[in-house]
Every structure is written in C-alpha cells, then in structure tokens.
C-alpha positions as protocol buffer text, in pm:
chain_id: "A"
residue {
  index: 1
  type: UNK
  ca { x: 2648 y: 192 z: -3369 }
}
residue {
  index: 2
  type: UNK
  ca { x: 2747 y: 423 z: -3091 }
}
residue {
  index: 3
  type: UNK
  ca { x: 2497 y: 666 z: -3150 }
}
residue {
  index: 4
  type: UNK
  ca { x: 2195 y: 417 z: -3168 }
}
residue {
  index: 5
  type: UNK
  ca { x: 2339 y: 264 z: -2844 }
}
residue {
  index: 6
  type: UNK
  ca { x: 2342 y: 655 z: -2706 }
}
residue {
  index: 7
  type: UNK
  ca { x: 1962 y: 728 z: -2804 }
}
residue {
  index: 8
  type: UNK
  ca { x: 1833 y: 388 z: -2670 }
}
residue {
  index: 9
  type: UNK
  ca { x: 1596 y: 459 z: -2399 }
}
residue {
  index: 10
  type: UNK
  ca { x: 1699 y: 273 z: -2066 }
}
residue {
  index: 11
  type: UNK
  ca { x: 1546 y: -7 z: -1902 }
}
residue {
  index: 12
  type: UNK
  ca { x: 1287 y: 88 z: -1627 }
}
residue {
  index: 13
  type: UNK
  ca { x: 1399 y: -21 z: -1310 }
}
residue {
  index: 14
  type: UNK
  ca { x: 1177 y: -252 z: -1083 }
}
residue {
  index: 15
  type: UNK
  ca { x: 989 y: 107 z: -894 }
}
residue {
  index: 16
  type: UNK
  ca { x: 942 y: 266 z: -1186 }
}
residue {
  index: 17
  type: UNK
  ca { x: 752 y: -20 z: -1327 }
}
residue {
  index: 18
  type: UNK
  ca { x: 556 y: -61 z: -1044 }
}
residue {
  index: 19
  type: UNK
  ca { x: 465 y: 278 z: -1021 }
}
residue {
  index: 20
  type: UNK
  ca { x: 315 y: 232 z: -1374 }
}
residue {
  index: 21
  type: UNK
  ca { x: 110 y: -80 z: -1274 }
}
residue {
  index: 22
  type: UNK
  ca { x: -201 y: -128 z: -1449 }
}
residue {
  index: 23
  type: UNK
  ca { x: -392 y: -88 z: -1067 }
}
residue {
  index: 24
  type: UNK
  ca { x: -230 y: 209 z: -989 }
}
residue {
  index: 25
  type: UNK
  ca { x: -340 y: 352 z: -1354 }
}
residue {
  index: 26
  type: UNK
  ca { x: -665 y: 252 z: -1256 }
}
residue {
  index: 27
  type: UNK
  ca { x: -711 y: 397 z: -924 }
}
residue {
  index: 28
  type: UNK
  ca { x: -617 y: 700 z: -1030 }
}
residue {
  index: 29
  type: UNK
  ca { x: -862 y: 713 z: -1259 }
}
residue {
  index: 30
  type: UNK
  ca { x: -1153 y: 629 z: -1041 }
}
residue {
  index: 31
  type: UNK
  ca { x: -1003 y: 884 z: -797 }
}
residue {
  index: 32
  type: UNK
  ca { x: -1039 y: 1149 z: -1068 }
}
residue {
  index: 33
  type: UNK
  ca { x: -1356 y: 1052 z: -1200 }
}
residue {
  index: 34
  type: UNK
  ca { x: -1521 y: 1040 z: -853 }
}
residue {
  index: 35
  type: UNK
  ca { x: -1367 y: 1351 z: -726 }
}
residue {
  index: 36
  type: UNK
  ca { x: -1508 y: 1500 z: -1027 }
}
residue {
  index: 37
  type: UNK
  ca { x: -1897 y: 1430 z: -927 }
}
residue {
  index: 38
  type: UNK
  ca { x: -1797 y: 1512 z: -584 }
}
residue {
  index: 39
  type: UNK
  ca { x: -1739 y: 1839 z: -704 }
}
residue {
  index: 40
  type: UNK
  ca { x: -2036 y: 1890 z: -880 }
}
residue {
  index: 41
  type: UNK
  ca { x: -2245 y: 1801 z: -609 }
}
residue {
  index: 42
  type: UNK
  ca { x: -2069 y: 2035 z: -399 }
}
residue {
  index: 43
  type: UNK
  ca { x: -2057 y: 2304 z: -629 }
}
residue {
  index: 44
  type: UNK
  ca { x: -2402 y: 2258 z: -637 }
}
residue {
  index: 45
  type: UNK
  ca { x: -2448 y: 2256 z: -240 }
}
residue {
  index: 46
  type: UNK
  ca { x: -2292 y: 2587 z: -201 }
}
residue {
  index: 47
  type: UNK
  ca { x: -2481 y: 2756 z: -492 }
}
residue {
  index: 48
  type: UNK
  ca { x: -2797 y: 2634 z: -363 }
}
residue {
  index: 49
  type: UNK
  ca { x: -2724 y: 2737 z: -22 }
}
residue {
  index: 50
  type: UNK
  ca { x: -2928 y: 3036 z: 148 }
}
residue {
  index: 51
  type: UNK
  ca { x: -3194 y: 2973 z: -136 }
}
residue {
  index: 52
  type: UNK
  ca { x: -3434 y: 2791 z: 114 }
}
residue {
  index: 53
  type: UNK
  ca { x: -3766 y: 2957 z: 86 }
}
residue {
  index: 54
  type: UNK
  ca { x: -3879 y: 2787 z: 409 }
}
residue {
  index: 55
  type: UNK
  ca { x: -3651 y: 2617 z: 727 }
}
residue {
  index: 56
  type: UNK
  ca { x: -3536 y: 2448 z: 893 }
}
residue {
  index: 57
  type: UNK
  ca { x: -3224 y: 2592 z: 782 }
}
residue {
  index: 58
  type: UNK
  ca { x: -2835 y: 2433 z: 823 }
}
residue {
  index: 59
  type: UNK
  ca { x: -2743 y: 2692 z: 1144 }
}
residue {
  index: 60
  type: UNK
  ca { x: -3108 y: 2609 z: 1278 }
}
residue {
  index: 61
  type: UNK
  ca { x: -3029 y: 2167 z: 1311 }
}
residue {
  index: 62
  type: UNK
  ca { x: -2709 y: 2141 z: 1187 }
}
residue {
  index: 63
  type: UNK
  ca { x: -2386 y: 2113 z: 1473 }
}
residue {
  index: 64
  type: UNK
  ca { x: -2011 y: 1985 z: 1390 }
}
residue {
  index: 65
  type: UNK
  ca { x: -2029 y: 1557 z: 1416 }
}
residue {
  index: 66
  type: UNK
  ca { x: -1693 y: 1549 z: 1578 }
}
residue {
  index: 67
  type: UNK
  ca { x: -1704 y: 1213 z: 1698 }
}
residue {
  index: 68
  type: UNK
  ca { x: -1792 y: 1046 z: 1350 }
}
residue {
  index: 69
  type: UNK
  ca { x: -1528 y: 1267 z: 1219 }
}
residue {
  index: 70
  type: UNK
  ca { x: -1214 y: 1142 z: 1492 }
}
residue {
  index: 71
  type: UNK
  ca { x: -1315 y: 801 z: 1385 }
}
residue {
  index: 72
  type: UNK
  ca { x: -1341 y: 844 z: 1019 }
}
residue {
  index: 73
  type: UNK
  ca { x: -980 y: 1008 z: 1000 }
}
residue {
  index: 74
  type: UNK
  ca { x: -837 y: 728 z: 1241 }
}
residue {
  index: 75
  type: UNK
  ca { x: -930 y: 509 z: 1014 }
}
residue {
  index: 76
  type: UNK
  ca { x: -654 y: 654 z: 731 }
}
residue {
  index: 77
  type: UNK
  ca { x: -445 y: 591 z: 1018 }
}
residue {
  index: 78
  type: UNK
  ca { x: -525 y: 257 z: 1068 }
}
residue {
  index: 79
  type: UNK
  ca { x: -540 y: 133 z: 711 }
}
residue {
  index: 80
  type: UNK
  ca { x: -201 y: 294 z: 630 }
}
residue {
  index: 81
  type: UNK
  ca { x: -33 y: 36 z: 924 }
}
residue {
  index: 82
  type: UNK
  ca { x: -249 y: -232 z: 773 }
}
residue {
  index: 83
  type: UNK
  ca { x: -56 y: -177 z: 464 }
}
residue {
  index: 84
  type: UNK
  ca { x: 268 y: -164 z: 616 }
}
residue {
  index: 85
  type: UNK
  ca { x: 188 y: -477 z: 814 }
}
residue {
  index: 86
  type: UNK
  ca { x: 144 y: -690 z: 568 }
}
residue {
  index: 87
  type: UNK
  ca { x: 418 y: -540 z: 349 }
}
residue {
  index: 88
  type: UNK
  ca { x: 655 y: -686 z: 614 }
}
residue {
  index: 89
  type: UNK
  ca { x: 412 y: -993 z: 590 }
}
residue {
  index: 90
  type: UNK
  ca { x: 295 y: -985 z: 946 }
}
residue {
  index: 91
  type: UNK
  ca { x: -46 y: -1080 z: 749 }
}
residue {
  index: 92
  type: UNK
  ca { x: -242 y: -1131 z: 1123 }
}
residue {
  index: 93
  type: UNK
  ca { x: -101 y: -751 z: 1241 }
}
residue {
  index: 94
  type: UNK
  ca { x: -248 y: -609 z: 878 }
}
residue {
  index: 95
  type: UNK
  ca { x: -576 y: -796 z: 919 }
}
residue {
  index: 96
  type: UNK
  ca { x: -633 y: -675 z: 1273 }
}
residue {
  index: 97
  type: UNK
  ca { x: -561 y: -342 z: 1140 }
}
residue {
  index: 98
  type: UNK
  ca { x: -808 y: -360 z: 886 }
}
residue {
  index: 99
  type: UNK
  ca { x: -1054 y: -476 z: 1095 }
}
residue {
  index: 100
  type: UNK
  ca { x: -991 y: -193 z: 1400 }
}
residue {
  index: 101
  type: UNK
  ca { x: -1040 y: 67 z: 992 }
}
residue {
  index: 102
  type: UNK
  ca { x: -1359 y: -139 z: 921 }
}
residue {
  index: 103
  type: UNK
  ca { x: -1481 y: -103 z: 1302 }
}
residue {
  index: 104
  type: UNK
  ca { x: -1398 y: 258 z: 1299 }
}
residue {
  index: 105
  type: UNK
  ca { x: -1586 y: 303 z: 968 }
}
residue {
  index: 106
  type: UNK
  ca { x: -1896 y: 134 z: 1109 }
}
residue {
  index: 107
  type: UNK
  ca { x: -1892 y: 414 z: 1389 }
}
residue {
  index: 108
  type: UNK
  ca { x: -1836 y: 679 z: 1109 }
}
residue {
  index: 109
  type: UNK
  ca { x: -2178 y: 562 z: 926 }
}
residue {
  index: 110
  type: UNK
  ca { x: -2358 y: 526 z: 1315 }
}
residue {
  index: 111
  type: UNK
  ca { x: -2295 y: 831 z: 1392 }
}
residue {
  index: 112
  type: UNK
  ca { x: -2414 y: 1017 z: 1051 }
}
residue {
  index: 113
  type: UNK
  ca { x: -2756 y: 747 z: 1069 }
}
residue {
  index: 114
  type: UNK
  ca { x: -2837 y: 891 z: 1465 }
}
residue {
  index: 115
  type: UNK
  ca { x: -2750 y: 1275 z: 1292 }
}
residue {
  index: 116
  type: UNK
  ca { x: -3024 y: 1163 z: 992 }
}
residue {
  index: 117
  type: UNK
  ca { x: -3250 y: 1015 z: 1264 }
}
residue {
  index: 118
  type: UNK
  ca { x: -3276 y: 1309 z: 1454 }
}
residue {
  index: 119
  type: UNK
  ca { x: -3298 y: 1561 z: 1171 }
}
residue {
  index: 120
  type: UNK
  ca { x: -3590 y: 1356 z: 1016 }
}
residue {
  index: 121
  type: UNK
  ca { x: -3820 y: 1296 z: 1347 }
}
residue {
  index: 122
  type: UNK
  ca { x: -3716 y: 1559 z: 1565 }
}
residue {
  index: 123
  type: UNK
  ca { x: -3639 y: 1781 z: 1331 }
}
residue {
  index: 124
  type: UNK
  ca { x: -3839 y: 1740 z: 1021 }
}
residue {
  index: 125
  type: UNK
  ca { x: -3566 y: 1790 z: 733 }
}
residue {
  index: 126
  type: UNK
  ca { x: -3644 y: 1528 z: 487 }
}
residue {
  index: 127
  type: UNK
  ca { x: -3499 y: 1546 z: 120 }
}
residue {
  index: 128
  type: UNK
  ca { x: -3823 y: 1689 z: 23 }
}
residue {
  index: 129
  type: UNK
  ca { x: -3844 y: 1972 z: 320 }
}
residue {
  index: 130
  type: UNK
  ca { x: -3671 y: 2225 z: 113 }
}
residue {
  index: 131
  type: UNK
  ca { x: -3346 y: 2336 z: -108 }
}
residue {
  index: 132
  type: UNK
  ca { x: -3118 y: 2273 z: 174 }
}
residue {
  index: 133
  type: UNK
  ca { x: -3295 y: 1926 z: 302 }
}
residue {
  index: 134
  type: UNK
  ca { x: -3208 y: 1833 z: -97 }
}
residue {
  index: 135
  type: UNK
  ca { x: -2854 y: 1902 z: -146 }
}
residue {
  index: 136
  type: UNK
  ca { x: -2788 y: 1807 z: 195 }
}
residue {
  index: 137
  type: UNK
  ca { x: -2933 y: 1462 z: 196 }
}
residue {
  index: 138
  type: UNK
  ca { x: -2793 y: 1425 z: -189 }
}
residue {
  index: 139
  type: UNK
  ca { x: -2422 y: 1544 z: -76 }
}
residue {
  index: 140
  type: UNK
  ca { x: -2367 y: 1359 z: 217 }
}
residue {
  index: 141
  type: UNK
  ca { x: -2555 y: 1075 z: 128 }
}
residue {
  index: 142
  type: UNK
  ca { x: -2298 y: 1063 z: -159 }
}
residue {
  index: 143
  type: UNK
  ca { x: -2049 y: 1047 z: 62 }
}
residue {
  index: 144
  type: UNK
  ca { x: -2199 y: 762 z: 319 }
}
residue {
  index: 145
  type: UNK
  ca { x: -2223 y: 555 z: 63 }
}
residue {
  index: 146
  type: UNK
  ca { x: -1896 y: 527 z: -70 }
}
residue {
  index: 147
  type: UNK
  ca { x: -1756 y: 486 z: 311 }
}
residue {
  index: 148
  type: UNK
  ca { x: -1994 y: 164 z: 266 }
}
residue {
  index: 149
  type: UNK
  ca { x: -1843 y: 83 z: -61 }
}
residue {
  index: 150
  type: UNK
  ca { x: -1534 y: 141 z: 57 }
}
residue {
  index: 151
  type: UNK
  ca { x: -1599 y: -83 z: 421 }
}
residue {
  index: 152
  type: UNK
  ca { x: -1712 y: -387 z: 195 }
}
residue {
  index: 153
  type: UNK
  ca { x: -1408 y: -389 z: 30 }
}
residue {
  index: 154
  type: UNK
  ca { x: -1180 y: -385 z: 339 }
}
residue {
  index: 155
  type: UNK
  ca { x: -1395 y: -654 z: 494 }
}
residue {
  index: 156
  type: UNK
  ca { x: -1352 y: -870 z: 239 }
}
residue {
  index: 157
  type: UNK
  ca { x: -980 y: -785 z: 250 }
}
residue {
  index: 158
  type: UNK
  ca { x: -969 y: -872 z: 641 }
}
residue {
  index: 159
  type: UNK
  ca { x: -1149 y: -1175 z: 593 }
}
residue {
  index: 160
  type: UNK
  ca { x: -873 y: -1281 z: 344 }
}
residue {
  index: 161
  type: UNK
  ca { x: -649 y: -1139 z: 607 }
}
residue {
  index: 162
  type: UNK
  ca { x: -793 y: -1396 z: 865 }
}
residue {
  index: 163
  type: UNK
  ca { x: -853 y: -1726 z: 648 }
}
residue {
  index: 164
  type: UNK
  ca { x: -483 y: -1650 z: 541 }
}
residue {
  index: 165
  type: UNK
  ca { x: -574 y: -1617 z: 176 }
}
residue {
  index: 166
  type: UNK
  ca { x: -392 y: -1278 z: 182 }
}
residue {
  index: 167
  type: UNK
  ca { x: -21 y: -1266 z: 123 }
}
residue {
  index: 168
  type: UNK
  ca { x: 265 y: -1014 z: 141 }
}
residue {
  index: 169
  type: UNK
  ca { x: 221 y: -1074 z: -253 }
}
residue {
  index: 170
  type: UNK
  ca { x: -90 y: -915 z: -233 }
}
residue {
  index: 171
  type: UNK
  ca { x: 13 y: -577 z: -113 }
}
residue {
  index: 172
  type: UNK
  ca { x: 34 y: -351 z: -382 }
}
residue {
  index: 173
  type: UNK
  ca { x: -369 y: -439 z: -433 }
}
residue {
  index: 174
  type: UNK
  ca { x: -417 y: -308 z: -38 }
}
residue {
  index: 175
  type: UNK
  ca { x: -276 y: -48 z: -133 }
}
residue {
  index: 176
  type: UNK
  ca { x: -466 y: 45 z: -376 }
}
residue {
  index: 177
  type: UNK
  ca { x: -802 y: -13 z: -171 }
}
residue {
  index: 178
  type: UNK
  ca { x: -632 y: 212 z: 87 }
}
residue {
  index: 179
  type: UNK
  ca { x: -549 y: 476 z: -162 }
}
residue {
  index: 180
  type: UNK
  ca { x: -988 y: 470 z: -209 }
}
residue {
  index: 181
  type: UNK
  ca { x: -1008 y: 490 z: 146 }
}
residue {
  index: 182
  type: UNK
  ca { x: -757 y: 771 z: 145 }
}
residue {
  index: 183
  type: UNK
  ca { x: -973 y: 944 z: -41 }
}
residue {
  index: 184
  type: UNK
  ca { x: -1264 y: 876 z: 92 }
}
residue {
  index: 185
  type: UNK
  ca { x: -1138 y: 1055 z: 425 }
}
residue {
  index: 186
  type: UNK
  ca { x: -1027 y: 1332 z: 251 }
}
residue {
  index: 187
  type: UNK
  ca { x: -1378 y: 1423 z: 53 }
}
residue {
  index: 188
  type: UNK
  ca { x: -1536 y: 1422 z: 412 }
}
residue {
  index: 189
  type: UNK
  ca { x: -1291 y: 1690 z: 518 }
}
residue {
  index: 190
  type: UNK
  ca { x: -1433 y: 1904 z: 203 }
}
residue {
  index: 191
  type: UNK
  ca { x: -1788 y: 1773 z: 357 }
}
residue {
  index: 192
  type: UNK
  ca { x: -1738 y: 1888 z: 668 }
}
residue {
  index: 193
  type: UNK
  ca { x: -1564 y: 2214 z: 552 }
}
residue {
  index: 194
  type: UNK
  ca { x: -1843 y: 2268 z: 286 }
}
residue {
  index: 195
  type: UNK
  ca { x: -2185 y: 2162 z: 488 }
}
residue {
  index: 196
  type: UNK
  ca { x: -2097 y: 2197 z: 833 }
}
residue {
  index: 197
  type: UNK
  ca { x: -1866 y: 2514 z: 871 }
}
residue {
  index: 198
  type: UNK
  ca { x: -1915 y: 2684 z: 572 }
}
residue {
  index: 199
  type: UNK
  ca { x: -2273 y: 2605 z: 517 }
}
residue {
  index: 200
  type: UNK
  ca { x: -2382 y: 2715 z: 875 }
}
C-alpha cells in the first residue's frame, strides 16, 4: 500500500496543465512546420545568390527598409501589452493595443508594396528578371503574406475586442495568436539578415 502510494505520479498543478493545452500543442506545431519552409526558402535564397547571369543585382536596387522594419518589431511590442491588457481584463486597453499592432502591420506591408513598386517600374526586377528577382520575390513574398495572415487574425481579435465579445477568459487564445505574430517578427529579422545584409 505504501509503495503504490510512493510510485503514484502527482497531480499536475493548474500551470502545468495549461502549459500542456491543446492550443499551445498546436501552435507549436505550426511554428515548427512553418519555420521549416522558411528555411528552405532561405536556404535556397542564399545558394542561389551570386548565380544571376544578368542584373539588376541585390547591391545594385536593394537598400536596408528601416522604417517597415521599426514598425514591424513595434508591433511584438504592442501585441505583448495587448495580451497583458486583457489578462488583467482591461479588454478596451488590449483592443486598442491590438489595433495600434494591426496599424503598425499595415505600415510594415506599405512600406515593402512602395519597395516592390519601385523595383518593378523603376527598376525592372520582376520574378522573371533573373535568379535573384526569383528567390527574392518568392522569399519575401513568403513572408508578406503571413504578416497578412497574421493582421486578419488580430483584426478580427480587435473587433471582438471592441463589440466586447472578447473576455479575460479568452486570453490564453491571444496569446497564442501573439505567439504567430512573435514569430512572424522574428523570421523578418532572418529576412532582413539573409536578403538585405547578407545578400548585398
């Protein structure tokens, strides 16, 4: 009798079982998964670079896009009080935090669109200029479009935020759409490292 009680496994407490949530399990797993074809299309990037047999070539159009990059990292910045916000359930604080991430995104995807713009008229990279116009395009357009992905999602989230369908409750699922985000800013510091430092 003692020794079965002595072998019995303990009870989880409340963190631990929250840590093993079903979402968080989940997220992870996307994280993984899309960090994994990140890496394949910048693996690729950097194998193809140099390989151009014709320009324009990255150090000929290519400069750092600092201001789409302030406002992309403020944003983890912004989401992460969102989150806190509402886990003290100041609900209208965490949606106007959301919002001011959503905003910032917005300026994130303006900025790369004018960098496209110029590259394609004034420049004349398309995705079918050469090896570099390719991978660059393919890499970064990658990236733009989960920043879109991931704006939807916090839209809808501030829109809950603001028609006061969101609750404290609901926190551990912001979370989780700000761990995306999270990650999201991080691949566009291996963007940025990759095509515009590295690359040039």
């Amino acid at each position: 009798m003692s020794g079965s009680a002595s072998t019995a496994r303990p009870a989880l407490s409340e963190p631990e079982i929250e840590r093993l949530s079903a979402g968080r399990v989940g997220m992870v797993g996307l994280i993984v998964a899309e960090a994994s074809l990140f890496a394949v299309f910048v693996v690729a990037y950097l194998y193809d670079l140099g390989k151009s047999l014709s320009g324009p070539t990255p150090g000929d159009v290519l400069s750092v896009p600092v201001v789409g990059t302030v406002c992309l990292l403020s944003s983890s910045v912004t989401v992460t009080l969102a989150v806190r916000a509402l886990r003290r359930g100041a609900v209208s604080r965490s949606g106007a935090w959301l919002l001011a991430t959503v905003l910032l995104a917005v300026a994130f995807l303006t900025d790369t669109a004018i960098e496209w713009a110029r590259l394609i008229t004034r420049e004349g990279l398309t995705i079918g200029t050469n090896l570099f116009g390719t991978t660059f395009y393919a890499l970064v357009g990658l990236h733009a479009s989960h920043v879109i992905v991931g704006g939807v999602g916090l839209s809808l989230v501030a829109v809950f935020a603001r028609t006061r369908a969101l609750r404290p409750a609901h926190a551990e699922r912001v979370e989780l759409v700000s761990w995306y985000w999270h990650f999201v800013d991080a691949v566009w510091i291996v963007v940025l490292t990759v095509v515009y430092v590295i690359g040039r």
